[in-house]
C-alpha positions in Angstrom: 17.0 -20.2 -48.6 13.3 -21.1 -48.0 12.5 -24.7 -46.7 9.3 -26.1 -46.3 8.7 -29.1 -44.1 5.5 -31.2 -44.3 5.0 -34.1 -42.2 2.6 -36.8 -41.5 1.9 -40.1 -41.8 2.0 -42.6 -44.0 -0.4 -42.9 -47.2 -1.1 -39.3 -46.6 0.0 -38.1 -50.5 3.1 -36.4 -49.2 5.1 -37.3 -51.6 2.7 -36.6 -54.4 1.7 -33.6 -53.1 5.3 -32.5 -52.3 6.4 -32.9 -55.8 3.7 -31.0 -57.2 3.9 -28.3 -55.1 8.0 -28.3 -55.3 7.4 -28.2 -58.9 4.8 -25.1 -59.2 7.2 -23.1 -56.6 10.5 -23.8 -58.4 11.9 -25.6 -55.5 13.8 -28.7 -55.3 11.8 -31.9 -53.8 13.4 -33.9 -51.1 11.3 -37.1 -50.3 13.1 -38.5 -47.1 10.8 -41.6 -46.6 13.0 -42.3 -50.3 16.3 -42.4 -48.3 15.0 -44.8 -45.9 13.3 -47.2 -47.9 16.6 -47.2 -49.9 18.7 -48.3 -46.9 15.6 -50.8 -45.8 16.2 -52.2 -49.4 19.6 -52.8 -48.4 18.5 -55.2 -45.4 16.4 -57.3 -47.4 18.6 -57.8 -50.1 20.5 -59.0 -47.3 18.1 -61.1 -46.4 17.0 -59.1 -43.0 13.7 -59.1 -41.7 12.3 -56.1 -39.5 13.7 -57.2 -36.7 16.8 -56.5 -38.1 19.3 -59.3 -36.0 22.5 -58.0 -37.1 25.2 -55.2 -36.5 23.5 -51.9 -38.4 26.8 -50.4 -38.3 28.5 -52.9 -40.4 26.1 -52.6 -43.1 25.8 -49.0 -43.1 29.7 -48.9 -43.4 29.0 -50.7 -46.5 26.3 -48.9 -48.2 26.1 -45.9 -50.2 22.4 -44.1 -50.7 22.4 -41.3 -52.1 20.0 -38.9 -54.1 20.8 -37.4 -57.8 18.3 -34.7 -60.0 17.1 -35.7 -63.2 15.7 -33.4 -64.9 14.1 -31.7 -61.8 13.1 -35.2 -61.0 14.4 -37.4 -57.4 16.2 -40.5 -58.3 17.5 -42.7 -55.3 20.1 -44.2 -55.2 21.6 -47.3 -53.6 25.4 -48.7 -54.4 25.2 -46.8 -57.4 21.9 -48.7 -58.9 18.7 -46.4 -59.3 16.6 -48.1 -57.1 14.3 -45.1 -57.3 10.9 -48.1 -58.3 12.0 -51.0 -56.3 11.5 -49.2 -53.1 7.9 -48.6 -53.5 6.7 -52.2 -52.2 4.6 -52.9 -49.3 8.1 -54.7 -48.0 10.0 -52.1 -48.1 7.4 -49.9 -47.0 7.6 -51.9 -43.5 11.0 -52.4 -43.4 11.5 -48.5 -43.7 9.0 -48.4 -40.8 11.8 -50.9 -39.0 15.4 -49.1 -39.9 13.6 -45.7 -39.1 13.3 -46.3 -35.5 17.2 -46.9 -35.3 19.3 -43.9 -34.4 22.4 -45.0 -36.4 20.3 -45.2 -39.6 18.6 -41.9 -38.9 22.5 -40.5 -38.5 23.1 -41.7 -41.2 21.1 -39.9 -43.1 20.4 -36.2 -41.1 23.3 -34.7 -42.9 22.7 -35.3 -46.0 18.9 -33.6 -45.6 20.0 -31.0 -43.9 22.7 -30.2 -46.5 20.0 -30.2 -49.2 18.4 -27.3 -47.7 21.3 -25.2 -46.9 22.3 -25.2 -50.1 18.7 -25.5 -52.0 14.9 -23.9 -51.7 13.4 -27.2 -51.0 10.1 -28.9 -50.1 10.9 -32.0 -47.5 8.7 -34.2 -46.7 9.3 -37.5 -43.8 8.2 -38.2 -40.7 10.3 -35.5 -38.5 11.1 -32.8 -40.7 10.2 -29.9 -38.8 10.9 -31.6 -35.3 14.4 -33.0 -36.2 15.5 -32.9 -39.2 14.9 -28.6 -40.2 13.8 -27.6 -36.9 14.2 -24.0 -38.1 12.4 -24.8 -41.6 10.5 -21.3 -43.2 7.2 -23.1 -43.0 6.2 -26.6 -41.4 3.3 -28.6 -42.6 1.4 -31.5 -40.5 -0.5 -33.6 -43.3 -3.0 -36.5 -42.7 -5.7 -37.6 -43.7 -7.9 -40.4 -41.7 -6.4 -44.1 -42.0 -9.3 -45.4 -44.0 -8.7 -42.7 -46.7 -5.4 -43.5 -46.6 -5.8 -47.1 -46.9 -7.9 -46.6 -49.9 -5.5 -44.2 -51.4 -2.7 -46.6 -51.0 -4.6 -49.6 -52.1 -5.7 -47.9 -55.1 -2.2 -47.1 -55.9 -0.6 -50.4 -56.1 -3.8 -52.1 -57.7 -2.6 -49.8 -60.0 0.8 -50.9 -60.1 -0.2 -54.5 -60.7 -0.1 -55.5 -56.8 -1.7 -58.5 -55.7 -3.1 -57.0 -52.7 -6.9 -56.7 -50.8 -8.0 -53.4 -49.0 -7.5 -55.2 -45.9 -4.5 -56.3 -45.6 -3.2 -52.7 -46.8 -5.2 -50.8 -43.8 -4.1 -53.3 -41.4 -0.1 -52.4 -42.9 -1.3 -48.6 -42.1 -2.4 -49.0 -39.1 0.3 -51.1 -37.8 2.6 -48.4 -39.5 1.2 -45.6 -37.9 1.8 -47.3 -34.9 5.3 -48.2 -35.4 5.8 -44.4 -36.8 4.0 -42.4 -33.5 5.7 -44.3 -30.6 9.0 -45.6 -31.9 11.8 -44.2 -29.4 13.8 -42.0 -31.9 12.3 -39.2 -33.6 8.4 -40.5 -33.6 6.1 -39.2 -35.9 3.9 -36.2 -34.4 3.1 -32.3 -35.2 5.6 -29.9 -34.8 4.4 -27.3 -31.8 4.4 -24.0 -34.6 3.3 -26.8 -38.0 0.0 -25.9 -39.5 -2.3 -28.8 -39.4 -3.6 -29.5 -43.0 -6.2 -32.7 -42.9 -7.8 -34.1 -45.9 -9.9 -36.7 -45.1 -12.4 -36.7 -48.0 -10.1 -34.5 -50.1 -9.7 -35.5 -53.8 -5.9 -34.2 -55.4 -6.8 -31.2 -56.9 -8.3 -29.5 -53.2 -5.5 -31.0 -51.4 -3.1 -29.1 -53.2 -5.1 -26.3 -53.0 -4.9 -26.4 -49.8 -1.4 -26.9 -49.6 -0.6 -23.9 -51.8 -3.0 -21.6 -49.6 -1.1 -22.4 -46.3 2.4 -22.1 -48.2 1.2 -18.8 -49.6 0.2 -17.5 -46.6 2.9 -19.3 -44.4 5.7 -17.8 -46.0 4.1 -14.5 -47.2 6.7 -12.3 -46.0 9.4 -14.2 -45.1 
């Protein structure tokens, strides 16, 4: 099976890109950041903040997230409700950030990734893919972009969406992200040592994918 790992951080069009790239190579998507907003969803509809002041372990026992296939497409899962739309929020954007950084939650959840691409030809994207998750993936990709482009990219995206939100406050969410992402304890967000850096500050869709596709052709040429 071939697995192709791209990481970076957030706002970076991974999961866009990801899809689109899954999609034109016949491979199955896997969108990790998906799995852990899903279980951040579950502490706020507990009523947990990011500091998360309760036993992890108990809800965990008592959650089920899962991803299912539709059509080709990744639907997510949670108790058995498709929560695959309520998990794109700011919220739940920062409360991913928070369960993330907690090695039961990040247990949790390795299996089920890893058994994804033992069994499928998959594009993964997260934040430790290629360092963690498939250390041994085919082909890992480091993709970023500067924070104000991804600010703009992200604040673009939920204007569209019908989000009540100012430029500001969304690069001041990615920047605290980033920082929460690159030095949190467990698995922090940086390039793998063999990942091929693709950066596209400036980049509308169409060249980043372009890119993408060059280094996957070339990355895996062979293989």
């Amino acid at each position: 099976m071939v697995s192709i790992a791209i990481d970076g951080p957030a706002g970076a069009g991974k999961s866009t890109l990801s899809r689109t790239v899954a999609k034109k190579l016949g491979f199955i998507y896997v969108d990790t950041g998906a799995l852990y907003r899903t279980v951040g969803l579950k502490f706020l509809n507990l009523g947990y903040d990011t500091d998360l002041n309760c036993e992890i372990g108990d809800v965990l026992n008592n959650t089920t997230a899962y991803i299912r296939f539709v059509n080709g497409e990744q639907r997510v899962f949670l108790d058995g409700n498709d929560v695959s739309d309520l998990i794109r929020t700011p919220k739940a954007s920062m409360m991913a950030s928070a369960v993330s950084a907690k090695p039961e939650v990040r247990e949790f959840l390795l299996n089920m990734q890893r058994k994804l691409a033992e069994d499928n030809n998959v594009v993964m994207d997260g934040r430790d893919i290629g360092t963690v998750v498939l250390p041994n993936a085919t082909l890992k990709i480091y993709l970023t972009a500067s924070a104000e482009d991804r600010a703009m990219r992200r604040y673009k995206e939920l204007c569209e969406k019908g989000e009540n939100v100012t430029f500001e406050d969304v690069y001041k969410d990615m920047v605290q992200r980033d920082y929460n992402d690159m030095n949190r304890p467990i698995s922090p967000l940086k390039k793998a040592d063999d990942a091929v850096l693709a950066d596209t500050t400036g980049y509308e869709f169409e060249q980043s994918l372009e890119l993408l596709l060059k280094i996957i052709e070339e990355g895996i040429k062979g293989k």
